[in-house]
C-alpha positions as CSV (number, residue, x, y, z in Angstrom):
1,X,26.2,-3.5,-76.9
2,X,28.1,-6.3,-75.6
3,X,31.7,-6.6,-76.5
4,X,32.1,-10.4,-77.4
5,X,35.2,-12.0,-77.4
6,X,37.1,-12.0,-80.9
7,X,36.6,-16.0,-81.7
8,X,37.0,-17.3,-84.6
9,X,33.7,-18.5,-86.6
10,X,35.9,-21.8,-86.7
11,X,35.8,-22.2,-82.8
12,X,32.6,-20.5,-82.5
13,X,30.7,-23.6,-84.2
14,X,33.6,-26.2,-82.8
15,X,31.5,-27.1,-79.4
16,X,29.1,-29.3,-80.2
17,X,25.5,-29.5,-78.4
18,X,24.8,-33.2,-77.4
19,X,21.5,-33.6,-79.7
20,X,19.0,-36.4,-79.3
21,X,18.0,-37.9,-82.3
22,X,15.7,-36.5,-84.9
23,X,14.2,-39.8,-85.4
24,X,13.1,-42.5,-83.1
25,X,11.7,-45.7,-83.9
26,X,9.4,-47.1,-81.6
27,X,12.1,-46.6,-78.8
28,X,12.4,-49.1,-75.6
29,X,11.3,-47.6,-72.1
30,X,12.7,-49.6,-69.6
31,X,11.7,-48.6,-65.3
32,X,13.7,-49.9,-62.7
33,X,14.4,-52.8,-65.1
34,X,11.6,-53.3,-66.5
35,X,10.3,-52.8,-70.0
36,X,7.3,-51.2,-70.4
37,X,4.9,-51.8,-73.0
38,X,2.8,-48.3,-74.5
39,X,-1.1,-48.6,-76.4
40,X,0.8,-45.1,-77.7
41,X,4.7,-45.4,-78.7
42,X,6.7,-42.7,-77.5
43,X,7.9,-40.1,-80.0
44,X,9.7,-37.2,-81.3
45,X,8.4,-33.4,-80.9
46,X,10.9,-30.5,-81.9
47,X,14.0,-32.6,-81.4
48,X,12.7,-34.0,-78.1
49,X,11.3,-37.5,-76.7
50,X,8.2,-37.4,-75.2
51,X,6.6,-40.8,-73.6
52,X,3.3,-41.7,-72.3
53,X,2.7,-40.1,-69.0
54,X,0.5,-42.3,-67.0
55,X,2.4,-45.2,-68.2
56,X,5.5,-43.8,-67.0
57,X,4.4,-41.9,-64.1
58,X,2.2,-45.1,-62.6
59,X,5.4,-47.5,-63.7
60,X,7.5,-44.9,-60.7
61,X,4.7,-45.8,-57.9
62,X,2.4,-42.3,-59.3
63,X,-1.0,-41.8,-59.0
64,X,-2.3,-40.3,-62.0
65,X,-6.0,-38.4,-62.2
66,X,-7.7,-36.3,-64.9
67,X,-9.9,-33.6,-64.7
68,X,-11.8,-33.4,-67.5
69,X,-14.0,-30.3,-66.6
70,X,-11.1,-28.5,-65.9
71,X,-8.7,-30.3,-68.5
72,X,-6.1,-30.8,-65.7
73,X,-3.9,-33.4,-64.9
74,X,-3.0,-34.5,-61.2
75,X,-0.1,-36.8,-60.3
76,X,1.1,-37.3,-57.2
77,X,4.0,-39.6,-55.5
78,X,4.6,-39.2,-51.9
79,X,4.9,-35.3,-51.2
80,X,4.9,-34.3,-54.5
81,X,1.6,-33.0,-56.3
82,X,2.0,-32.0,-60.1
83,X,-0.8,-30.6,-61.7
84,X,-0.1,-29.8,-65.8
85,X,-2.5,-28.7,-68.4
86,X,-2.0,-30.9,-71.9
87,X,-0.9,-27.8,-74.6
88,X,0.7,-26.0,-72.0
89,X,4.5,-25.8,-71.4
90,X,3.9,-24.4,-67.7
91,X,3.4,-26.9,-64.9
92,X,3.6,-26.9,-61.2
93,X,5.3,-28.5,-58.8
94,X,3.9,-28.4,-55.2
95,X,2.5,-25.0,-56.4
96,X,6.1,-23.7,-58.0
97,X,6.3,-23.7,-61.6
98,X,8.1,-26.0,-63.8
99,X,8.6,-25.5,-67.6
100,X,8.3,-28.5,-70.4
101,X,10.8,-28.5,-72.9
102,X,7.9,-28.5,-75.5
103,X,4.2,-28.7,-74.4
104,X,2.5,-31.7,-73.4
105,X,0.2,-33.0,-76.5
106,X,-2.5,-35.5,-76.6
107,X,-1.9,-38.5,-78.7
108,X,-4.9,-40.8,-79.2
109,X,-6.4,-40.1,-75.4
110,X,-2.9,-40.6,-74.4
111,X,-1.2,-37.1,-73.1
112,X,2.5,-37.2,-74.2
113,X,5.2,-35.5,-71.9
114,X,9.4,-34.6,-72.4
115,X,11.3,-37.4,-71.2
116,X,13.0,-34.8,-69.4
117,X,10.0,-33.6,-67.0
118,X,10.0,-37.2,-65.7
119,X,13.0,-36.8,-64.1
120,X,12.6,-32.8,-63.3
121,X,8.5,-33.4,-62.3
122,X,9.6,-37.2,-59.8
123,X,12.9,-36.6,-59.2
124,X,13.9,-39.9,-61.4
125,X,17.3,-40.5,-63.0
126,X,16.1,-40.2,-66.8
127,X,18.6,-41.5,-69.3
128,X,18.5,-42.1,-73.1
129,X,21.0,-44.5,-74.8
130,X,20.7,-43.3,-78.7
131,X,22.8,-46.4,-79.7
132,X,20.4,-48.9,-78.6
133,X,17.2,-46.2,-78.7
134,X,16.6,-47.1,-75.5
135,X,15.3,-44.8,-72.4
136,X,16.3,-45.8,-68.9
137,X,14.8,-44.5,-66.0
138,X,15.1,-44.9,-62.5
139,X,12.2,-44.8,-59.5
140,X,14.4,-43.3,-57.1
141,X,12.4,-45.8,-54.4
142,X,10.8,-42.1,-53.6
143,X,14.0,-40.3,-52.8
144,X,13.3,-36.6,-52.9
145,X,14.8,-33.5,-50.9
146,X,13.2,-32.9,-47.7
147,X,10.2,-30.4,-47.3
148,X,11.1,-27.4,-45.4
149,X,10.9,-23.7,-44.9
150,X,11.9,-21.8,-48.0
151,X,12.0,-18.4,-45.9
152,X,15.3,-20.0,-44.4
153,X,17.5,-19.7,-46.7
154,X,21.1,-19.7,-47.7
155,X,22.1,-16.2,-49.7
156,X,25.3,-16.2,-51.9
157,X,26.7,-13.7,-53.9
158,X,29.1,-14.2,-57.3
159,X,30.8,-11.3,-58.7
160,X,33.2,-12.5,-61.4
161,X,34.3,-10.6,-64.9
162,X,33.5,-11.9,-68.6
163,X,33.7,-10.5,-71.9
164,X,34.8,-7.2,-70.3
165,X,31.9,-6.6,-68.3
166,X,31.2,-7.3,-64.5
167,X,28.5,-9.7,-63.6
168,X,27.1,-10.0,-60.4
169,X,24.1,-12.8,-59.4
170,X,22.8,-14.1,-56.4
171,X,21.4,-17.5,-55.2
172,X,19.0,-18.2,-52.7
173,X,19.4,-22.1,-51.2
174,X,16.9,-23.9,-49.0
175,X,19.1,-24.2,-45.7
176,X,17.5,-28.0,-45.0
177,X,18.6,-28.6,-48.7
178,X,22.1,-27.6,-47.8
179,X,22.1,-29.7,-44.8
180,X,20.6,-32.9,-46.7
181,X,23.8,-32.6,-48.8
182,X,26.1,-32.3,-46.5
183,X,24.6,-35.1,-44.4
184,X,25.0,-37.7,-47.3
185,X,27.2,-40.5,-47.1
186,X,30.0,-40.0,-49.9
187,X,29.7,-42.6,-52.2
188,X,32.7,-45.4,-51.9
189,X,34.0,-44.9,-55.1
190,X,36.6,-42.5,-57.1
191,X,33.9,-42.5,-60.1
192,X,32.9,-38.7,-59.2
193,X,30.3,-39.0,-62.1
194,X,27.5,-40.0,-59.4
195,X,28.1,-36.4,-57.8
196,X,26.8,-35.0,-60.9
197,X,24.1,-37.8,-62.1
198,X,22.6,-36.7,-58.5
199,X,19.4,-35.0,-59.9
200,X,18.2,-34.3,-56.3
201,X,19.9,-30.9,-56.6
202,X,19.0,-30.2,-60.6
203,X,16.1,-27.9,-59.5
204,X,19.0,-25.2,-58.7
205,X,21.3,-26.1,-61.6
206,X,18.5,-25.7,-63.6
207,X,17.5,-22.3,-62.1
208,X,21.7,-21.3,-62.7
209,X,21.7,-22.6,-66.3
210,X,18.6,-20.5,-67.2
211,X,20.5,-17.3,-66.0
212,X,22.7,-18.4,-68.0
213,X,21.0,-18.9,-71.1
214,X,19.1,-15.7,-70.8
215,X,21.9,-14.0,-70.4
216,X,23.2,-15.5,-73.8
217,X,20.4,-14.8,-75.8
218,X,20.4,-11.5,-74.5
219,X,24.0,-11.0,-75.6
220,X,24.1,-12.9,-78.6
221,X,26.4,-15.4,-77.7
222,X,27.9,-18.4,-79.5
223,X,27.8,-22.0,-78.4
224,X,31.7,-21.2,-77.5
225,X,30.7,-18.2,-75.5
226,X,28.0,-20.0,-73.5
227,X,30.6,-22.8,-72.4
228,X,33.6,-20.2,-71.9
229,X,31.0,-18.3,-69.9
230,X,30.1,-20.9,-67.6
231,X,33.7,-22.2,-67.0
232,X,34.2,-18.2,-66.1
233,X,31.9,-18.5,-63.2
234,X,33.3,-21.6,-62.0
235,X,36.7,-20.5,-62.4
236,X,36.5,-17.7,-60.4
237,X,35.3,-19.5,-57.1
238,X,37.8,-19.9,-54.6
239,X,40.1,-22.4,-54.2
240,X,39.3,-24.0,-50.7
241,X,41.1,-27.4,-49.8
242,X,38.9,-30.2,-48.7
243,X,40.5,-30.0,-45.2
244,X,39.6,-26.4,-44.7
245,X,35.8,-26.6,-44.8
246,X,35.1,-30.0,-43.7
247,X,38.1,-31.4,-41.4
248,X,38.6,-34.2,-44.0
249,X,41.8,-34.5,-47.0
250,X,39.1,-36.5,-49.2
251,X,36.0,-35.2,-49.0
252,X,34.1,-34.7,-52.7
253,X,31.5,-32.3,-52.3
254,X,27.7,-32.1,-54.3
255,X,27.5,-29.3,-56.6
256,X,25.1,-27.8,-53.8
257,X,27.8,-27.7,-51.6
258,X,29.9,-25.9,-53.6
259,X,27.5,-23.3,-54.5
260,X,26.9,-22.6,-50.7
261,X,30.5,-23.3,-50.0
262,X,31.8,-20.5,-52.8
263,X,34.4,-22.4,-53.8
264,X,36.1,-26.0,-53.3
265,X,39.2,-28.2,-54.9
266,X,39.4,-29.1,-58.2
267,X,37.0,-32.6,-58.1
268,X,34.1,-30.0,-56.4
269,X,34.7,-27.1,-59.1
270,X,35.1,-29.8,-62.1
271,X,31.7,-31.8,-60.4
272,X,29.8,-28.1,-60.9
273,X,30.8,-27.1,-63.8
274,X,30.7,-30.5,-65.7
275,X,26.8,-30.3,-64.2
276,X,26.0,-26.9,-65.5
277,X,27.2,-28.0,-68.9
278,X,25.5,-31.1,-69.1
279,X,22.6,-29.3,-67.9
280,X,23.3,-26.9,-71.2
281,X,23.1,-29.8,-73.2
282,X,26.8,-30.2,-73.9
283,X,28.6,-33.4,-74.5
284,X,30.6,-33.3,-71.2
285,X,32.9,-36.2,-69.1
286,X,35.1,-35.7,-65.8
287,X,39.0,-36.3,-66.7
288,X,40.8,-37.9,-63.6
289,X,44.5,-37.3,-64.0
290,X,47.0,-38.0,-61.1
291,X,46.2,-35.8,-58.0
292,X,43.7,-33.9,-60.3
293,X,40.9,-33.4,-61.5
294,X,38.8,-31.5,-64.6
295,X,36.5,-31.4,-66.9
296,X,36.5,-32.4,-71.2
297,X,33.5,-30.8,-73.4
298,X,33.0,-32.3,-76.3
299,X,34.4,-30.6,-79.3
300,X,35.2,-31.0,-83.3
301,X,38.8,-32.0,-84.6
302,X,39.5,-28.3,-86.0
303,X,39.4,-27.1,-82.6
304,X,43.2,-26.6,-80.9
305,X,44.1,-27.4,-77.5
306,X,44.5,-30.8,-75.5
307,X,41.8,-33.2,-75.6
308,X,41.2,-36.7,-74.8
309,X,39.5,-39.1,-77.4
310,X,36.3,-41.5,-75.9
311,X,33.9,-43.5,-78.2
312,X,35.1,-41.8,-80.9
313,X,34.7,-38.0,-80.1
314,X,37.1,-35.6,-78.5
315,X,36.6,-34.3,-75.7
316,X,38.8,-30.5,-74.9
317,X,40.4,-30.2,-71.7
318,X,38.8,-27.8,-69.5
319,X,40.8,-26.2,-66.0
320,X,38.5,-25.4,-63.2
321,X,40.7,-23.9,-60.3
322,X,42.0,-20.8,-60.9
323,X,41.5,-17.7,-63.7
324,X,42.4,-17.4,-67.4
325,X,42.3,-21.4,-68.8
326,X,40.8,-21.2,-72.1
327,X,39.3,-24.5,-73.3
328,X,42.2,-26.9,-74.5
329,X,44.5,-25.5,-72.2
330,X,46.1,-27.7,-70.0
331,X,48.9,-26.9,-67.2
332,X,52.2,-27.9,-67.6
333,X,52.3,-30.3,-65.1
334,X,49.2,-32.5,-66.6
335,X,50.8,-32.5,-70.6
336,X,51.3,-35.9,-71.2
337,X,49.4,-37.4,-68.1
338,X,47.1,-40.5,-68.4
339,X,43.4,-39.7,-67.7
340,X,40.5,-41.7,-67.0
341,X,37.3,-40.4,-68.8
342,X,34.7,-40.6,-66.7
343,X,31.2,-40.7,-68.6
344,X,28.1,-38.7,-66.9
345,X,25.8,-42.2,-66.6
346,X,23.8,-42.8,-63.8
347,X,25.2,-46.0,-62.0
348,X,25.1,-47.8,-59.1
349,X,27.8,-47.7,-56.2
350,X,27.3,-51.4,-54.0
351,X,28.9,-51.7,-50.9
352,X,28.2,-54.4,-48.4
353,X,28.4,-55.7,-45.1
354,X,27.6,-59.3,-43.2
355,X,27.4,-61.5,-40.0
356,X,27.8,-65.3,-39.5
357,X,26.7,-67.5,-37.0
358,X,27.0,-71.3,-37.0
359,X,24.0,-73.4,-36.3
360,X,25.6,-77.4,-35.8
361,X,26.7,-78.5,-39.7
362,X,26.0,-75.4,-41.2
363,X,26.7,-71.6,-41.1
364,X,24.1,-68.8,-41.9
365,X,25.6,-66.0,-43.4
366,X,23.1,-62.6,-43.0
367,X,24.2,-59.9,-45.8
368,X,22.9,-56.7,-46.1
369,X,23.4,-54.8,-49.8
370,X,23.5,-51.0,-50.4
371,X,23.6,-49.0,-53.1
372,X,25.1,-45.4,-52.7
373,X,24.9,-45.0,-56.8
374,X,22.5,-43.3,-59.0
375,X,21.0,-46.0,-60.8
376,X,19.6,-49.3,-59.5
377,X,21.9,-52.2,-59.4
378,X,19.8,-54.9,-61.5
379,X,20.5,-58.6,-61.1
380,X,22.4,-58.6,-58.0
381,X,23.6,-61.8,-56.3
382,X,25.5,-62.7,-52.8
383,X,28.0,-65.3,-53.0
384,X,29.1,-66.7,-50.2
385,X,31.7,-69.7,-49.4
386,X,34.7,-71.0,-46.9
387,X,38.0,-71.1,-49.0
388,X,39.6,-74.1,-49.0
389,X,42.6,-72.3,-50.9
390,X,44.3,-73.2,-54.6
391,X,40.9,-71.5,-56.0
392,X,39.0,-74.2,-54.5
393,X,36.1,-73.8,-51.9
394,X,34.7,-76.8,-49.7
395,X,30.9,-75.3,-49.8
396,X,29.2,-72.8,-51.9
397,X,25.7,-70.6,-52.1
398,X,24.4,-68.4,-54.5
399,X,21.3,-66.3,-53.8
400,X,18.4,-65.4,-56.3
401,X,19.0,-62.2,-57.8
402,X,17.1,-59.0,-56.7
403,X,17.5,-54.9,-57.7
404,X,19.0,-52.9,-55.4
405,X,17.6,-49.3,-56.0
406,X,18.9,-45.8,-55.8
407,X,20.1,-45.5,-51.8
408,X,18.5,-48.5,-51.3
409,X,19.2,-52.0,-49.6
410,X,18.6,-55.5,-49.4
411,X,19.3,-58.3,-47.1
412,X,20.1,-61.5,-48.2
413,X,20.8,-64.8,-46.3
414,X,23.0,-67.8,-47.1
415,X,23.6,-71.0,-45.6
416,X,26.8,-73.2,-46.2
417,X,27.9,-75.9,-44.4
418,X,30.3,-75.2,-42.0
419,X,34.1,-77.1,-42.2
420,X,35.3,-78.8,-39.3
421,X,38.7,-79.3,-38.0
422,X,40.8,-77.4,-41.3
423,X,42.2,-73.7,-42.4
424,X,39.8,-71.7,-43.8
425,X,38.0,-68.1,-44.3
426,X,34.7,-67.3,-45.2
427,X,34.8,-65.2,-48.8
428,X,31.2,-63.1,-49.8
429,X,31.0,-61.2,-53.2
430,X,28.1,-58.9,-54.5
431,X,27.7,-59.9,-58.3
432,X,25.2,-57.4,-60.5
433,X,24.8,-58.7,-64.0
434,X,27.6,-61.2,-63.8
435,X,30.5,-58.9,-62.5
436,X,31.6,-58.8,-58.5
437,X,30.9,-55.1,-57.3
438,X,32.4,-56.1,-54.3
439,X,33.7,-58.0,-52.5
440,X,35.0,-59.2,-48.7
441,X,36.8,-62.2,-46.7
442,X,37.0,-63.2,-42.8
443,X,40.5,-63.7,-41.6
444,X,41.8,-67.2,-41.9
445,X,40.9,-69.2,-38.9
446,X,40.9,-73.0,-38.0
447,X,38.0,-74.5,-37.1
C-alpha cells in the first residue's frame, strides 16, 4: 500500500480546486471580440460549461458537417480534422484521441460540447470570467503546431522520489514540436504569464497531468498530495542557468522547453509547474520577487506558511529550484520581499515598429503592429504626432481601431503635416482600449 505522507486532515482539505460555477445564467460568449448570439444558450453539465458547437466552431473560421447516417460529426480548420460522436466522451484529433470532460449531448438539434474541448480540439485560448459570466475565446488566426513525423521524437526520462517510493516516467516529444518552441520569439515583456497561457503545448501538459492524476487515484491521494506531488517532480529537475543552454542571461523558456531541456532557472521551473497545476484545476499565479521567481497555489486561511493575498484569496508560496520546499515555505532571502502576482489570463503583448517619409506639406508615417501575447489586442489605435514640446504637438492623427490577434499584425498608416523650419520629434503610441501599450519617439531634429 502506499505510504502517504502524515498531513493533517486540516491541510489535506486547505488547497482549494478552482471550480466553475454550479450555475450559469445564460452566460455571454464572446470570439475574437465579438458576442455571439446562440438559438441554444450555453449551459451547465456536471460542474462544466458546455456551448454550442457549430456556433462556436464556425465563429473560429471551422467548417462544421454532420453525418447523420453515421451520427458523426466532422470539423475541420486548416490541418485539423475532428470527428466526435454526440454521447460520446472520446473524440479524435487528426486520428489521435482526445477525451471530453463530460460527453457531448444534443440540446434541441443543437450538440453541446465542454468549453474546454474548444480550446484542446482548435487550439483556441478559452477563458471563462465567473464575475461577469462571461466566456472569452480566442481564434488563434489558425496558429497550431506544425505537422511532422511523430517517429522523431525527443525521449526523456524523470526519476525523482515521493512519498517514499521511487517514481520513474518517461516522455516522448515531437522533435519539430521542440524546435517550434525554441524558434519563438520571446515575448517583450516580464509578465511570464503568457509562457503558460500558451495552449500550443497543452496537448503534452495534458498527457503529464493525466499521469498524474492516475497515479493519485491509484494511491488515494489528497488534493495536498496531488499539488506536493507535482511540485516534487518539478523540484527535482536540474537547476540549469539560462546562459548554459542557450548562450543568453535572460532567456524564459516554454514549458516544452523545459521538459526536453530537464531542468532550467527558476522563471522556467515556476512557468511548468504553475501550468501543470492550472492544468489540475488549481487556483495558481506566478510571484515575481527580486531576481526570482515562483509559484503561489491558492489556499484557505488555516493553512501555515507564507502567502501572498490577490482579489481576496491567498495564494501559498510555492519554491521551484531545488528539493525539500514544502508549500508556504519561503527562503530566507525572499521573507519580507515585494511580489508582483501575476494572474494566468491570456493577454496580449504589442510591440511595434514604423517608417516616415515626407511627401511636400505632409509626412506619411507606415506602422506595422504585432502582438507576441496570447489574446487578441481589441480596439487598437496608432497615434502619431511631431512634439512641439511643453505637452503640446503641432499636428496630430489617430487611426480607426482594428484587433490585432494572437501572433498576429497589422499595418497602419498616418499622415501629418510635416513642420518646417522648428525643433521637433516625431512621437507614435499603440493604444488598445484606451491605454498606450507602447510606445516610441524619433530623436529631436530641426527641420
Amino acid at each position: 500500500m502506499f505510504k502517504k505522507y502524515v498531513v493533517a486532515t486540516l491541510l489535506a482539505l486547505a488547497l482549494l480546486l478552482t471550480p466553475l460555477p454550479v450555475a450559469v445564467a445564460a452566460p455571454t460568449v464572446i470570439v475574437d471580440g465579438q458576442v455571439l448570439k446562440f438559438d441554444v444558450p450555453p449551459l451547465v453539465e456536471k460542474g462544466r460549461i458546455l456551448v454550442p458547437l457549430r456556433g462556436v466552431f464556425e465563429a473560429i473560421n471551422a467548417e462544421v458537417t454532420y453525418d447523420a447516417a453515421q451520427k458523426t460529426i466532422l470539423a475541420t480548420r486548416d490541418e485539423v480534422v475532428i470527428v466526435l460522436h454526440p454521447g460520446d466522451t472520446l473524440a479524435y484529433k487528426n486520428g489521435q484521441p482526445l477525451y471530453l470532460d463530460v460527453p457531448a449531448k444534443s440540446v434541441k438539434g443543437r450538440t453541446m460540447i465542454p468549453l474546454r474541448f474548444v480550446g484542446e480540439a482548435l487550439g483556441a485560448v478559452v477563458e471563462w470570467d465567473s464575475a461577469a459570466k462571461t466566456v472569452q475565446i480566442a481564434s488563434r488566426s489558425g496558429e497550431l503546431l506544425p505537422a511532422g513525423d511523430a517517429s522523431d521524437s525527443i525521449e526523456r526520462d524523470f526519476a525523482w522520489e515521493y512519498g517514499g517510493y521511487e517514481w520513474s516516467w518517461s516522455i516522448s516529444i515531437q522533435n519539430n514540436h521542440y524546435g517550434y518552441f525554441q524558434s519563438l520569439p520571446r515575448p517583450q515583456t516580464d509578465d511570464y504569464s503568457v509562457y503558460v497561457t500558451n495552449q500550443l503545448d497543452d496537448y503534452y501538459i495534458t498527457s503529464l497531468v493525466d499521469r498524474f492524476k492516475e497515479a493519485a487515484r491509484q494511491h488515494n491521494l489528497s488534493d495536498y498530495e496531488m499539488v506536493d506531488f507535482a511540485v516534487s517532480f518539478v523540484q527535482n529537475l536540474d537547476y540549469v542557468p539560462d546562459n548554459v543552454n542557450t548562450g543568453y542571461d535572460e532567456y524564459p523558456r516554454y514549458p516544452l522547453e523545459t521538459l526536453v531541456d530537464r531542468g532550467g532557472d527558476c522563471e522556467d521551473t515556476s512557468i511548468l509547474l504553475a501550468s501543470i497545476l492550472r492544468e489540475m484545476g488549481y487556483g495558481v499565479v506566478l510571484l515575481a520577487l527580486p531576481d526570482h521567481m515562483a509559484v503561489g497555489v491558492k489556499g484557505t486561511e488555516n493553512l501555515p506558511g507564507a502567502y501572498w493575498d490577490y482579489e481576496g484569496s491567498r495564494y501559498y508560496y510555492v519554491e521551484t529550484t531545488g528539493t525539500g520546499w514544502q508549500i508556504g515555505k519561503i527562503p530566507v532571502e525572499y521573507k519580507g520581499a515585494q511580489a508582483r502576482v501575476l494572474p494566468l489570463i491570456p493577454r496580449p503583448v504589442i510591440n511595434h515598429n514604423w517608417e516616415g517619409q515626407g511627401t511636400g506639406l505632409w509626412y506619411k508615417v507606415t506602422v506595422v503592429v504585432k502582438n507576441e501575447g496570447t489574446a487578441p489586442a481589441e480596439n487598437t489605435v496608432v497615434y502619431a504626432a511631431f512634439d512641439a514640446g511643453n505637452g503640446k504637438v503641432y499636428d496630430q492623427a489617430y487611426s480607426q481601431p482594428r484587433i490585432v490577434g494572437v501572433r498576429g499584425e497589422e499595418q497602419y498608416t498616418l499622415n501629418i503635416k510635416y513642420p518646417y523650419d522648428t525643433h521637433t520629434r516625431l512621437i507614435v503610441k499603440v493604444l488598445s482600449n484606451g491605454k498606450v501599450v507602447d510606445e516610441s519617439s524619433s530623436d529631436w531634429l530641426d527641420t
